[in-house]
C-alpha positions as CSV (number, residue, x, y, z in Angstrom):
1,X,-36.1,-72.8,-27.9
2,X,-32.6,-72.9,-28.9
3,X,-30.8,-70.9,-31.5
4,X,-27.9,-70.7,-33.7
5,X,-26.2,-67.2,-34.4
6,X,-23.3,-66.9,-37.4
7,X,-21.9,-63.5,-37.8
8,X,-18.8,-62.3,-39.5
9,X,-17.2,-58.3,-38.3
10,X,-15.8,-56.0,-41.1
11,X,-13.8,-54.4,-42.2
12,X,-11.5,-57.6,-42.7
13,X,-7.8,-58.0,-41.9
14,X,-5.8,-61.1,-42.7
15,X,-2.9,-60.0,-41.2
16,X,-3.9,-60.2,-37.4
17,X,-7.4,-60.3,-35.9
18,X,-8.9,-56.6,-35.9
19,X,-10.2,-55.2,-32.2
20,X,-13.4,-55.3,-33.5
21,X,-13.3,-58.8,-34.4
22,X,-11.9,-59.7,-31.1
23,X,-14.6,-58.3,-29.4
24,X,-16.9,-60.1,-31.2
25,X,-15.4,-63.3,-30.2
26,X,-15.2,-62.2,-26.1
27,X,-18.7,-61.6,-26.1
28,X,-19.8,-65.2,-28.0
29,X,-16.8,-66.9,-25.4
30,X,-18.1,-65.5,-22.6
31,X,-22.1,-65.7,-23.0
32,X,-22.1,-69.7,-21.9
33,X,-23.1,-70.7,-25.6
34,X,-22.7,-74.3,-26.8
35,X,-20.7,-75.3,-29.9
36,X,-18.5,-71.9,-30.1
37,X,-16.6,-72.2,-33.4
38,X,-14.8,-68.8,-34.4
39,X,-12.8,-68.2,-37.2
40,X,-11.4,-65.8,-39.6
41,X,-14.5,-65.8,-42.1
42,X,-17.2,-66.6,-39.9
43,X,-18.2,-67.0,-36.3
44,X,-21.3,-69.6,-35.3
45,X,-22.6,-70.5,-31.7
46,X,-26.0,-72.0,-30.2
47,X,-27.5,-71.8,-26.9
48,X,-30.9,-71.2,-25.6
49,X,-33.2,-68.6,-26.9
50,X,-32.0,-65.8,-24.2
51,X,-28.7,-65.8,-24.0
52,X,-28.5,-66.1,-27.5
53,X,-30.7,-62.8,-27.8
54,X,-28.1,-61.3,-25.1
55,X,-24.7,-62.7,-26.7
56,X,-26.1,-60.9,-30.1
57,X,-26.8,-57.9,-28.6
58,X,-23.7,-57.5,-26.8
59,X,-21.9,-58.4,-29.6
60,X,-23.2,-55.7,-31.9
61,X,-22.6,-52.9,-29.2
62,X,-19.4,-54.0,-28.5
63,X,-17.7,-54.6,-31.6
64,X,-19.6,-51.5,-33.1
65,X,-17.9,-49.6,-30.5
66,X,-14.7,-50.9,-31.5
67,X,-14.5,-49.9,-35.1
68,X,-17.0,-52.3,-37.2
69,X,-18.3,-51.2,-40.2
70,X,-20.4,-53.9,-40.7
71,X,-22.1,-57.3,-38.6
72,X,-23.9,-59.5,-40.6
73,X,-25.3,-61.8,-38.9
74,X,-28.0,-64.4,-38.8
75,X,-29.6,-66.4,-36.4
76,X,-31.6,-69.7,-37.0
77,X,-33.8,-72.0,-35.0
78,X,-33.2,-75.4,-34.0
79,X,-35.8,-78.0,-34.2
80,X,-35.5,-81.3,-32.5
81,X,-34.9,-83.0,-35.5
82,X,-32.0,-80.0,-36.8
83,X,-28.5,-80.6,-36.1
């Protein structure tokens, strides 16, 4: 099964990327996911079921840990016939 994740960090800072934000993206960057696009307003990224599962749970713990407020997050399935 593969999955797509989208999650966006707050509190939000437009002046430079917040450590908790940055966190965020090392754990997505570094969980071997497919189509990593991150950006100030949102985040996505798709992989198989697994390490999708992992990345997301790494990437609550860590940018929890370093000051988040908030994740919201959501993850979808992809069918064969999704893009």
């Amino acid at each position: 099964m593969r999955l797509r994740v989208e999650f966006t960090t707050e509190p939000f800072d437009l002046e430079e990327a917040p450590a908790h934000a940055v966190a965020a993206r090392e754990v997505i960057q570094k969980a071997q996911l497919d189509a990593v696009d991150v950006g100030p307003f949102g985040n996505t990224a798709e992989g198989d079921a697994e390490r999708v599962i992992a990345a997301v749970g790494a990437l609550l713990r860590d940018s929890l840990e370093a000051g988040a407020t908030r994740v919201s997050l959501q993850v979808n399935v992809l069918g064969e016939d999704m893009p």
